[in-house]
NUPA-619710 format. One record per residue (C-alpha): residue number from 1; residue in three letters; chain; x, y, z. Coordinates in Angstrom, 1 decimal. Layout:
REM residues N
nr | rest | kette | u | v | w
NUM | ALA | A | X | Y | Z .
...
***
This chain:
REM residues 82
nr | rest | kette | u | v | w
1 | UNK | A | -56.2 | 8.3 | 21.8 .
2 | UNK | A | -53.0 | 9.5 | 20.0 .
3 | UNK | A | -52.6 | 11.4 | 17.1 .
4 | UNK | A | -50.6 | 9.4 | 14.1 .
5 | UNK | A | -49.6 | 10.0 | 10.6 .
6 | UNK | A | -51.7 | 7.3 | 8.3 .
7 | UNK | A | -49.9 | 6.1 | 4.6 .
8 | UNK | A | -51.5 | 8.7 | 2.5 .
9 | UNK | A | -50.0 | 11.7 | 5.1 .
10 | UNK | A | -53.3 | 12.2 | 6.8 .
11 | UNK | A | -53.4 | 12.9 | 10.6 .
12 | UNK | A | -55.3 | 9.8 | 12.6 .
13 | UNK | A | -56.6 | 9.0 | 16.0 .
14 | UNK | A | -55.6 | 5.9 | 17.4 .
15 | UNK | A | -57.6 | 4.2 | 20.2 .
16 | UNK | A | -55.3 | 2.2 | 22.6 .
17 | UNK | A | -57.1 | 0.3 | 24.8 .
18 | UNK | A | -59.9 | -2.4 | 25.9 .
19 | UNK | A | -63.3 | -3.3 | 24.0 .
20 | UNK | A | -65.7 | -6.2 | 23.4 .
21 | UNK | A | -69.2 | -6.6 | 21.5 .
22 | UNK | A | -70.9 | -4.0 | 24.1 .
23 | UNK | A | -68.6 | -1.1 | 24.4 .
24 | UNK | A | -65.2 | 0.4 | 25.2 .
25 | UNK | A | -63.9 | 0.1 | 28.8 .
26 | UNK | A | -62.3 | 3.2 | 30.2 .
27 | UNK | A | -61.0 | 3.5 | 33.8 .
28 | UNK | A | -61.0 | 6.7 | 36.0 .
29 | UNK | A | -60.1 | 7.3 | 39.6 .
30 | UNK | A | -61.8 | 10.1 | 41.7 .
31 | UNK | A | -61.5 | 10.9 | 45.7 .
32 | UNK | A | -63.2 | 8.4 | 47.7 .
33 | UNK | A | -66.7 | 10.9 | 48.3 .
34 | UNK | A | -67.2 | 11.4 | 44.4 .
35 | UNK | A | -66.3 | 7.2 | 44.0 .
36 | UNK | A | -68.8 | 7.0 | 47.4 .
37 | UNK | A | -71.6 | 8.9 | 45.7 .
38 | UNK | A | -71.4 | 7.8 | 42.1 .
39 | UNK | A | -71.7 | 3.7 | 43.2 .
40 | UNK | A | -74.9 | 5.2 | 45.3 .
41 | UNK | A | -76.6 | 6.7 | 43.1 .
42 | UNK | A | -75.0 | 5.3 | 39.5 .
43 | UNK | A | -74.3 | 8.6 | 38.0 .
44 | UNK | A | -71.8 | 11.7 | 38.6 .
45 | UNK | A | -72.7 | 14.5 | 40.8 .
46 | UNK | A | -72.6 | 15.3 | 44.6 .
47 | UNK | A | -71.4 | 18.1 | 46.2 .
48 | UNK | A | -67.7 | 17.3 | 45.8 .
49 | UNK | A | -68.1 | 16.6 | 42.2 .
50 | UNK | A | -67.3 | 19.4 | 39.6 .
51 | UNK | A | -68.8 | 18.6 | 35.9 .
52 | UNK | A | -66.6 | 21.5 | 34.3 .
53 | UNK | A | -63.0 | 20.2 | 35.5 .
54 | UNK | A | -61.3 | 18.4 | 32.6 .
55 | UNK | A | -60.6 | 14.8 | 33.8 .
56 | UNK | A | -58.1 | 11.8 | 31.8 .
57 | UNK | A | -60.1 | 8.4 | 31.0 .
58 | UNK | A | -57.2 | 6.1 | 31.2 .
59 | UNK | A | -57.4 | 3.1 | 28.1 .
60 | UNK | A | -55.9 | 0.2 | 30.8 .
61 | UNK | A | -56.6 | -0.9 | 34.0 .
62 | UNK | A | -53.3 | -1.6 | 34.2 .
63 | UNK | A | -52.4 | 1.9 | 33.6 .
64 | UNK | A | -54.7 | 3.6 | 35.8 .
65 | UNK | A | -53.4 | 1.2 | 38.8 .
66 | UNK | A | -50.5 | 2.6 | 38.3 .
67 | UNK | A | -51.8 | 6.0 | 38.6 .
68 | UNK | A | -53.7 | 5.1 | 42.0 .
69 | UNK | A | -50.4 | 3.5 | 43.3 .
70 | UNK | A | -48.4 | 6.6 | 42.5 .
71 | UNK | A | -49.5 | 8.8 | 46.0 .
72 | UNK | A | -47.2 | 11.6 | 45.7 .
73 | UNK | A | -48.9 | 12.6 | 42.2 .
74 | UNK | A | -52.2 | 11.5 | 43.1 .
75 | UNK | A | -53.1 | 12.5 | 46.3 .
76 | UNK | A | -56.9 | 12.6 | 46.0 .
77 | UNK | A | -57.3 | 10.1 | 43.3 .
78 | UNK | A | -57.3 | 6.9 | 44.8 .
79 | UNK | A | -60.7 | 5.4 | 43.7 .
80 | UNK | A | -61.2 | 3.3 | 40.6 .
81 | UNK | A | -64.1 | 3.7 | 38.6 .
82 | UNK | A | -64.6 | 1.5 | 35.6 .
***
């Protein structure tokens, strides 16, 4: 989301990103033990996974394959979950 000035002045959010007739797809990339876990038991958690650290959904696969491709910023993020 990004924040935008509408026509009458007021601040907006703006969604950039994918959707259809059941949801909103957002993309996310973790460490290979949280991806590992999460596809096993089809939730977050496990011992590596830390529900108080502030995480970046990103609006585009696109985007986020960039981010997994990028190994000096994102060392320990190379795991897509969509």
């Amino acid at each position: 989301m990004r924040k935008t000035r509408s026509s009458n002045d007021y601040m907006v959010q703006e969604f950039i990103g994918q959707w259809d007739d059941e949801g909103v797809f957002v993309y996310q990339a973790f460490n290979r033990e949280i991806a590992d876990w999460a596809l096993m038991h089809q939730k977050f958690g496990g011992p590596n996974f830390n529900p108080t650290r502030m995480t970046w959904f990103k609006p585009s696969l696109a985007w986020m394959q960039d981010t997994v491709a990028n190994p000096i910023s994102k060392k320990s993020q190379n795991q897509i979950i969509a």
